[in-house]
ZAMARGU-4260 file (C-alpha; in steps of 0.2 Angstrom, whole numbers, plus 5000, padded with zeros to 4 digits):
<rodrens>
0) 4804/4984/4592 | 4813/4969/4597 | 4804/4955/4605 | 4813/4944/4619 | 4812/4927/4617
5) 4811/4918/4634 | 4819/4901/4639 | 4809/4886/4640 | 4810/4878/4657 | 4824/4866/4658
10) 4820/4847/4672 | 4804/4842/4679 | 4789/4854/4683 | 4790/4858/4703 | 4773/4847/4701
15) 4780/4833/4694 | 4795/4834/4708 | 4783/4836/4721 | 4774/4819/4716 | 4792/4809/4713
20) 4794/4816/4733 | 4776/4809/4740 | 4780/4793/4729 | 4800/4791/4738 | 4792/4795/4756
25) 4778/4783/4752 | 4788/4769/4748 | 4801/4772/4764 | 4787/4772/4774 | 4783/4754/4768
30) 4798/4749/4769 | 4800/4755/4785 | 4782/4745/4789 | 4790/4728/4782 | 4808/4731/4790
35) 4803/4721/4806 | 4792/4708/4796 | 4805/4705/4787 | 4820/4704/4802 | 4809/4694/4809
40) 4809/4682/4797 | 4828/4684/4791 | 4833/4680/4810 | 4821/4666/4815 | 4821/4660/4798
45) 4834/4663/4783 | 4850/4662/4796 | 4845/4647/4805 | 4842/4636/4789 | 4860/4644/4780
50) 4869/4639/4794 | 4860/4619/4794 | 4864/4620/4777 | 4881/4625/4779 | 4884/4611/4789
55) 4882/4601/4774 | 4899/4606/4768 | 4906/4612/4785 | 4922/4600/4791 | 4922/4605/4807
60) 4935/4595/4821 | 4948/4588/4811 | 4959/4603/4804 | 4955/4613/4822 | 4961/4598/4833
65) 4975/4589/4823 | 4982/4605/4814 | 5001/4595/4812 | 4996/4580/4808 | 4984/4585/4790
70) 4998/4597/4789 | 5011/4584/4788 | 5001/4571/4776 | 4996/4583/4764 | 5013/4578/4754
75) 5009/4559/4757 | 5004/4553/4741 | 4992/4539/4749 | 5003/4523/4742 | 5014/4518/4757
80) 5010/4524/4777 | 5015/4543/4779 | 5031/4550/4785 | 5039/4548/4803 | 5034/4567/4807
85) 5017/4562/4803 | 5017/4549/4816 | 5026/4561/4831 | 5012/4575/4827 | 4998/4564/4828
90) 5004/4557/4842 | 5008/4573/4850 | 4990/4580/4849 | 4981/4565/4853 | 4992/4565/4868
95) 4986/4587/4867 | 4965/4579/4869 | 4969/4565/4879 | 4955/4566/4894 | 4943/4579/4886
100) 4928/4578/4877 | 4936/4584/4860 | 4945/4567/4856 | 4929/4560/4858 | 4923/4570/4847
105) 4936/4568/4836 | 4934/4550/4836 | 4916/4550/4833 | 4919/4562/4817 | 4933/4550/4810
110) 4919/4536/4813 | 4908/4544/4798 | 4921/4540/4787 | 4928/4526/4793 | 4921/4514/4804
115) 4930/4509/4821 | 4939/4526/4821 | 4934/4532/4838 | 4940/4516/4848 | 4954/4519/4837
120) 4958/4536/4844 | 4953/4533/4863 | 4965/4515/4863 | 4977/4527/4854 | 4976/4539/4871
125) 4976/4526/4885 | 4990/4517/4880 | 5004/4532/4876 | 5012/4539/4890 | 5016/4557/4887
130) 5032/4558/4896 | 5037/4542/4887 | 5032/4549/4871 | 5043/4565/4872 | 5058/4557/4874
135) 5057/4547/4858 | 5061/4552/4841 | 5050/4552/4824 | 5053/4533/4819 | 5052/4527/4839
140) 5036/4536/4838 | 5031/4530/4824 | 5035/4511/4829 | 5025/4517/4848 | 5008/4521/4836
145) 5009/4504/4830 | 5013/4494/4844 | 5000/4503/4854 | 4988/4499/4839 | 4990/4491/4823
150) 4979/4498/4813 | 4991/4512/4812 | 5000/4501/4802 | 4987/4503/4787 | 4983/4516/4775
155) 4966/4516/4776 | 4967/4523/4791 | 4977/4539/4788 | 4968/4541/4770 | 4953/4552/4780
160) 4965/4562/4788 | 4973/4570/4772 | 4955/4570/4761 | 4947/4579/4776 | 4961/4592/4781
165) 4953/4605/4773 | 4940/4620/4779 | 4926/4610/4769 | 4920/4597/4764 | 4912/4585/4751
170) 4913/4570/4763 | 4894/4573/4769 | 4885/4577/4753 | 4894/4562/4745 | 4888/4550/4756
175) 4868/4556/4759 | 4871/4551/4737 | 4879/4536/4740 | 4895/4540/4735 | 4913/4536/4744
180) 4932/4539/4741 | 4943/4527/4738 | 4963/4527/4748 | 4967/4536/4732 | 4950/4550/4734
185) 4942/4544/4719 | 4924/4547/4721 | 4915/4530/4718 | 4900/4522/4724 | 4895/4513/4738
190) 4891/4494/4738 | 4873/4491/4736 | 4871/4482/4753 | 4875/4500/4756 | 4867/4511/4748
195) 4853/4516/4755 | 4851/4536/4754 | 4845/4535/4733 | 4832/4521/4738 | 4825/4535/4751
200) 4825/4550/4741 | 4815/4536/4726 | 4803/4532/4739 | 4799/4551/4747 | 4797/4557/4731
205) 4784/4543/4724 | 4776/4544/4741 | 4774/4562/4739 | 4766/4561/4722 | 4755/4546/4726
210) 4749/4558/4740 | 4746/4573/4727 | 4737/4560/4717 | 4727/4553/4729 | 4723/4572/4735
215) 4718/4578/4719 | 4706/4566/4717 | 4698/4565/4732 | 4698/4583/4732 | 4694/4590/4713
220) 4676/4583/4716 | 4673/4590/4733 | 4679/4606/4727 | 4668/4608/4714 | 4652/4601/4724
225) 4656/4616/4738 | 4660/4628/4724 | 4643/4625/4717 | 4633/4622/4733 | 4621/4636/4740
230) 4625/4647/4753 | 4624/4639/4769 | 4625/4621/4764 | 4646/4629/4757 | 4649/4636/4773
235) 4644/4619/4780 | 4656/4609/4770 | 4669/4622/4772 | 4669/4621/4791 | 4670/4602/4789
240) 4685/4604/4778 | 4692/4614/4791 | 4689/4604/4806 | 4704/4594/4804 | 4714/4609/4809
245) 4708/4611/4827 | 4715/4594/4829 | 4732/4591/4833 | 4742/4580/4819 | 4750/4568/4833
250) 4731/4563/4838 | 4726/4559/4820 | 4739/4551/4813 | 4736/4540/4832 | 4719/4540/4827
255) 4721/4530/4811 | 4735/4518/4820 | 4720/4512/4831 | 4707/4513/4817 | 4718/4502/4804
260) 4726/4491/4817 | 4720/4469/4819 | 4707/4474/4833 | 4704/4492/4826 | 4686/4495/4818
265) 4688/4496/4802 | 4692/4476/4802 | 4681/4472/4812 | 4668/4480/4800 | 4674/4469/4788
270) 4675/4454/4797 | 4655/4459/4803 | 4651/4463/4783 | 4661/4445/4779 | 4669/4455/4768
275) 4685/4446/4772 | 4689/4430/4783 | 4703/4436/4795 | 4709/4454/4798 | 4719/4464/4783
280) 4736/4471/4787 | 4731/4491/4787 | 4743/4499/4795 | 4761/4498/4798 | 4764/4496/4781
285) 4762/4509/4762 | 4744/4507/4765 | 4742/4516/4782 | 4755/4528/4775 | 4744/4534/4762
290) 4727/4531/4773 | 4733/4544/4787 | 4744/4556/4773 | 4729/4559/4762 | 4719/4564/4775
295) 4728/4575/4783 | 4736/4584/4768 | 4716/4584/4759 | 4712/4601/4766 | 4726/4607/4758
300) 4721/4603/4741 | 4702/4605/4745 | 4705/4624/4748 | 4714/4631/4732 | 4702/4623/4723
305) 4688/4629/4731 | 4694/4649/4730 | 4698/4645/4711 | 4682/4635/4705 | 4671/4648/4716
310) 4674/4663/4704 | 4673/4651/4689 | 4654/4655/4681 | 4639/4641/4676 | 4639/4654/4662
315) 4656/4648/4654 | 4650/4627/4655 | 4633/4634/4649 | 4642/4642/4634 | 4651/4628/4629
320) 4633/4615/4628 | 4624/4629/4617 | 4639/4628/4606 | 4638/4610/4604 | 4650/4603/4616
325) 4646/4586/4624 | 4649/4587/4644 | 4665/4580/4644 | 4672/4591/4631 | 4666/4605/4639
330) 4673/4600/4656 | 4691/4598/4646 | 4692/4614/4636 | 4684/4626/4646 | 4682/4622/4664
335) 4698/4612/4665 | 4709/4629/4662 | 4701/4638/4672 | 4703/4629/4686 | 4719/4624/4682
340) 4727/4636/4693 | 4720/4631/4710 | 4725/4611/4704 | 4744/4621/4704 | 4743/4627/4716
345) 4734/4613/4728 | 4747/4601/4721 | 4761/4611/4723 | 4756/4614/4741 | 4754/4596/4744
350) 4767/4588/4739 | 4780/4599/4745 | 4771/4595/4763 | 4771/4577/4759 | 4788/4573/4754
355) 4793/4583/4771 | 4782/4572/4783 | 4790/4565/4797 | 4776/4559/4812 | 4764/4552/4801
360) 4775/4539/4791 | 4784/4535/4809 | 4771/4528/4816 | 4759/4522/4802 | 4772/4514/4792
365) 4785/4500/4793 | 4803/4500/4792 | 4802/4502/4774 | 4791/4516/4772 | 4801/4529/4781
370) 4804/4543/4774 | 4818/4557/4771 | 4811/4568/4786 | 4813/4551/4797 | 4832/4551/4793
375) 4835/4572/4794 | 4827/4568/4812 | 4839/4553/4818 | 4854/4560/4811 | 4852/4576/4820
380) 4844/4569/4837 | 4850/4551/4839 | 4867/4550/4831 | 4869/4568/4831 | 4878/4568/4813
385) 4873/4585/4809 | 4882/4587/4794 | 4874/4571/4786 | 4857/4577/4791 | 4862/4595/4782
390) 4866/4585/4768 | 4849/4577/4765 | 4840/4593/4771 | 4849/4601/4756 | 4849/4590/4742
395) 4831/4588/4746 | 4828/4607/4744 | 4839/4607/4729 | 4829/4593/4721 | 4812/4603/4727
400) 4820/4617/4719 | 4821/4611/4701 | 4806/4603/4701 | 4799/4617/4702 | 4809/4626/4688
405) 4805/4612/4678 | 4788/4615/4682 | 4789/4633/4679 | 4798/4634/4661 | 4785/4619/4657
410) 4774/4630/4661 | 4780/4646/4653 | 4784/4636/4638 | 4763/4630/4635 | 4758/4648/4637
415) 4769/4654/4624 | 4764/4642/4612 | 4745/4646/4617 | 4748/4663/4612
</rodrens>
């Protein structure tokens, strides 16, 4: 008799397809959950900050409103002035904007590059007559630009118009690092009467660090105190650590102007103490800077540290003593990493906050203790330069950006070599 030998099922069970399906409709469901979460935050958000960005490298006005004239100087090699035809379409469509808000516009844009471009452009407009204009030829209009201003006449003038001809542009991000173009585009830097913008970057970044510093060790012991602290006397301190927050970051940062000021009552403790003979210069200067920063950022660092050093154990510390370790050694090697993660965190937290301040060092410090944020704001609300404030915005996020790469392969590279 001849046995038949079966088949051995061929795929996945029907269990194991039945899990894979609960597991698919599981994660759609989530997905689904996040899906307006995360709109939400793509459209408020992600799209708003691209398109500032993009302004960084945007040339908007100049190819859109004087599409002949970068046309015609793209062949000029920049030695002598450009042709005749370059003349009769500039002149053409400056007579095209004449009385709207565009060659105004256009003016203003030109200005970035080159100072006195916009009064250029208008006494350009006011003095050519249109019907005149028409009737003349490329060299007579040529000759009419420079009679009706002579700055025509130089090359210096036209160089914008062929380096800025194009859909983009480096013009912005050149200038927020002190860079310029010569009349024959090569990239050089500016004067140092005016460079101004590396200066600025130096100074948010050692403002921000000072902060962290200061943070950290205001903070370190007053984290560990409330980690350690009973029950109620914790949530005691914790609520003052986050009293701060109920207050509104225009009233401190006023707060410490009339604390620190002559007449405010910090000097006059110390004139009443004899501590000093006439009123110390407090605010309006790094000093107040750092005063009114530190405490408003401290909370920030208090609390990381906090969560962290709260589920650090006496036990480990303990440990360490009955193994012979002196305190300090034991606070080094053992508590030290473990609470290393909150002091990244915390200082992470601050400084990316600090370097980003705007209010606080605009009314606490002087002229020379402004920072980057201060500059991102007047370029976009006073002299509404947008693409120069996009320009800032973004190197700073690129330089954010790889400090914290730096930061991250340091990081990656000790733990490897612990292991």
């Amino acid at each position: 008799m001849t046995s038949l030998a079966l088949d051995p099922p061929t795929g996945p069970h029907p269990l194991e397809r039945a899990v894979r399906r609960s597991e698919r409709r599981r994660r759609l469901v989530a997905l689904l959950l996040m899906a307006p979460s995360v709109l939400f935050a793509v459209a408020v958000f992600a799209v708003p900050i691209g398109l500032f960005l993009f302004r960084a490298i945007e040339n908007d006005g100049i190819p859109q409103r004087l599409p002949r004239t970068t046309a015609a100087v793209q062949a000029w090699d920049g030695g002598d002035l450009p042709s005749a035809a370059a003349f009769d379409a500039l002149a053409d469509e400056i007579l095209a904007l004449k009385g709207t808000p565009e060659l105004a516009q256009l003016g203003r844009r030109l200005n970035y590059v080159v100072p006195g471009y916009r009064s250029l452009m208008m006494g350009t407009a006011r003095r050519l007559d249109a019907a005149q204009v028409a009737t003349l030829d490329a060299e007579a209009t040529r000759a009419r630009l420079i009679e009706a201003d002579e700055r025509w006449a130089d090359p210096a003038f036209w160089m914008p118009l062929k380096q800025q001809s194009g859909p983009l542009t480096t013009f912005y991000l050149e200038t927020a690092l002190d860079f310029e173009r010569t009349p024959s585009g090569e990239l050089v830097s500016v004067p140092a009467e005016r460079a101004i913008f590396i200066d600025l970057f130096v100074r948010t970044f050692q403002t921000g660090l000072a902060t962290t510093v200061l943070c950290l060790l205001i903070g370190f012991p007053v984290a560990a105190v409330m980690a350690r602290a009973s029950g109620s006397l914790a949530n005691l301190m914790l609520a003052l650590v986050l009293i701060p927050f109920w207050t509104s970051l225009l009233v401190r940062t006023t707060a410490w102007v009339i604390l620190l000021q002559n007449e405010g009552l910090v000097n006059k403790t110390l004139l009443f103490l004899g501590l000093v003979d006439q009123p110390l210069q407090l605010v309006f200067n790094r000093f107040g800077v750092y005063v009114a920063m530190v405490h408003v950022l401290l909370p920030y660092m208090i609390l990381p540290l906090y969560s962290v050093m709260k589920g650090v154990s006496a036990d480990h510390l303990r440990a360490a003593s009955s193994l012979g370790a002196k305190p300090f050694m034991a606070f080094r090697t053992v508590y030290l990493p473990l609470v290393m993660p909150g002091v990244a965190a915390g200082s992470a937290l601050v400084f990316v906050l600090a370097i980003g301040f705007y209010v606080t060092p605009a009314l606490v410090g002087g002229a020379s203790d402004q920072m980057i944020g201060y500059f991102i704001a007047y370029f976009t609300n006073t002299s509404v330069n947008w693409g120069l404030a996009s320009a800032l915005g973004a190197i700073l996020l690129g330089l954010i950006a790889l400090i914290y790469l730096v930061l991250g392969w340091a990081i990656g590279l000790d733990r490897l070599k612990v292991r």
